[in-house]
C-alpha positions in Angstrom: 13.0 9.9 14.3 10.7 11.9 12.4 10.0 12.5 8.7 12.7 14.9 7.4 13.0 16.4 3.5 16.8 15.3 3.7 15.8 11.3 4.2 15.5 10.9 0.5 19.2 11.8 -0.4 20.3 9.5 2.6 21.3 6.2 2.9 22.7 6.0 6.4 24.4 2.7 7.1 22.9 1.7 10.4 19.7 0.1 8.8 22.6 -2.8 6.9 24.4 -3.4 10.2 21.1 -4.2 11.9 20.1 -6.3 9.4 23.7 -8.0 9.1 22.7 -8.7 13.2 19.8 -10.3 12.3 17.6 -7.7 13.7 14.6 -6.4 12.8 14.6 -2.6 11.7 12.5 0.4 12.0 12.4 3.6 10.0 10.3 6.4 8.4 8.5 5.4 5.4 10.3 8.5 3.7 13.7 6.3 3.6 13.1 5.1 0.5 16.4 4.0 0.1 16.3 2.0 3.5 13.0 0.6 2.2 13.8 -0.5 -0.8 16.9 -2.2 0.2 15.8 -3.9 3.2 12.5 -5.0 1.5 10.4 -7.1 4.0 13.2 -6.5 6.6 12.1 -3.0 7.4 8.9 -1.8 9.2 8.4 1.7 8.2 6.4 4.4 10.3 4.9 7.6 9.6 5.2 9.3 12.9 6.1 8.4 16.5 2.1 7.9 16.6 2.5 5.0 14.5 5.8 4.4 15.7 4.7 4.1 19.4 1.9 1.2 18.2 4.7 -0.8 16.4 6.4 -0.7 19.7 4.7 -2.8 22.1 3.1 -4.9 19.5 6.7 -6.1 18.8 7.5 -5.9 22.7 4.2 -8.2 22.6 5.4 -10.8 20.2 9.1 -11.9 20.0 8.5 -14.8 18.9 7.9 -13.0 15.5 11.2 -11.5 15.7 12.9 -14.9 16.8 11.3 -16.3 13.6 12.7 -13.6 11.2 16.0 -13.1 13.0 17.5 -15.6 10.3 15.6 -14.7 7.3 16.8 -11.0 7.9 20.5 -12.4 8.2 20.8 -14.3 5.4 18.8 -11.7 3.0 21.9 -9.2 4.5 24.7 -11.9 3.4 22.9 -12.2 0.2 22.3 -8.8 -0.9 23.8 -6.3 1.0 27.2 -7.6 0.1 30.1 -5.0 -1.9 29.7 -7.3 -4.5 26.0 -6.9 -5.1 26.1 -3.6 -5.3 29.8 -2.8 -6.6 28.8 -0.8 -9.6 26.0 1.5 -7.8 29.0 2.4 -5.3 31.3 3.3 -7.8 29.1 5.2 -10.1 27.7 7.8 -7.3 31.3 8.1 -6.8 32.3 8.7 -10.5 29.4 11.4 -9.9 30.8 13.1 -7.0 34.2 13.2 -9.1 32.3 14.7 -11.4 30.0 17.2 -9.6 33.4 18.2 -7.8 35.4 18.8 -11.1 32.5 20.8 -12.2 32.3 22.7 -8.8 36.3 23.6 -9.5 35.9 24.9 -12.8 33.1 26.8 -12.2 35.0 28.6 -9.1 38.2 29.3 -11.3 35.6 31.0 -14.2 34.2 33.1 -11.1 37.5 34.1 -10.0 
C-alpha cells in the first residue's frame, strides 16, 4: 500500500480486527486515523522502501511480536470496544443524516 490523498477521510476496519487478533499492524503513516487509534500497536511506513526494511527486521525477530501479541489484544478489548467510542459513531452518523438532508434540499431547489 502506498500513500494516497483519500487515507485521511478513511478509517478502514482491518487495522481493529488485527489488533483484536493480537497482531501486530502495518500501515502508511498518512492513516492518521489508524495511527492514532492503534497508538503503539501500529508501525507506520512511508513507502514500500521503508516498508520493505520493516519486513524482515520483523521476519528477523518474532520474539518481539510474541511479546506484544498480548499487549495489542488487550489494548483492542479495552479501547476499540462500541462502548468506547459510542458517541463518535453516532455523531458522524448524525452528520451524514445531515449532509444527506442538505444534499436533498438542495436538489429539490435545483429542480
Amino acid at each position: 500500500m502506498k500513500k494516497h490523498w483519500l487515507h485521511k477521510y478513511k478509517d478502514p476496519n482491518k487495522p481493529y480486527e488485527y489488533a483484536h487478533a493480537g497482531l501486530l499492524t502495518l500501515s502508511t503513516s498518512d492513516m492518521t486515523s489508524v495511527l492514532d487509534n492503534l497508538k503503539k500497536f501500529v508501525k507506520p511506513f512511508e513507502d514500500y522502501k521503508d516498508l520493505s526494511g520493516l519486513l524482515p527486521y520483523y521476519s528477523d525477530n518474532l520474539e518481539e511480536i510474541l511479546k506484544t501479541k498480548l499487549k495489542i489484544r488487550n489494548y483492542a478489548l479495552k479501547n476499540l470496544i462500541w462502548e468506547k467510542n459510542e458517541q463518535k459513531i453516532l455523531e458522524a452518523f448524525k452528520m451524514l443524516k445531515i449532509r444527506q438532508n442538505n444534499i436533498s434540499l438542495l436538489k429539490k431547489h435545483l429542480k
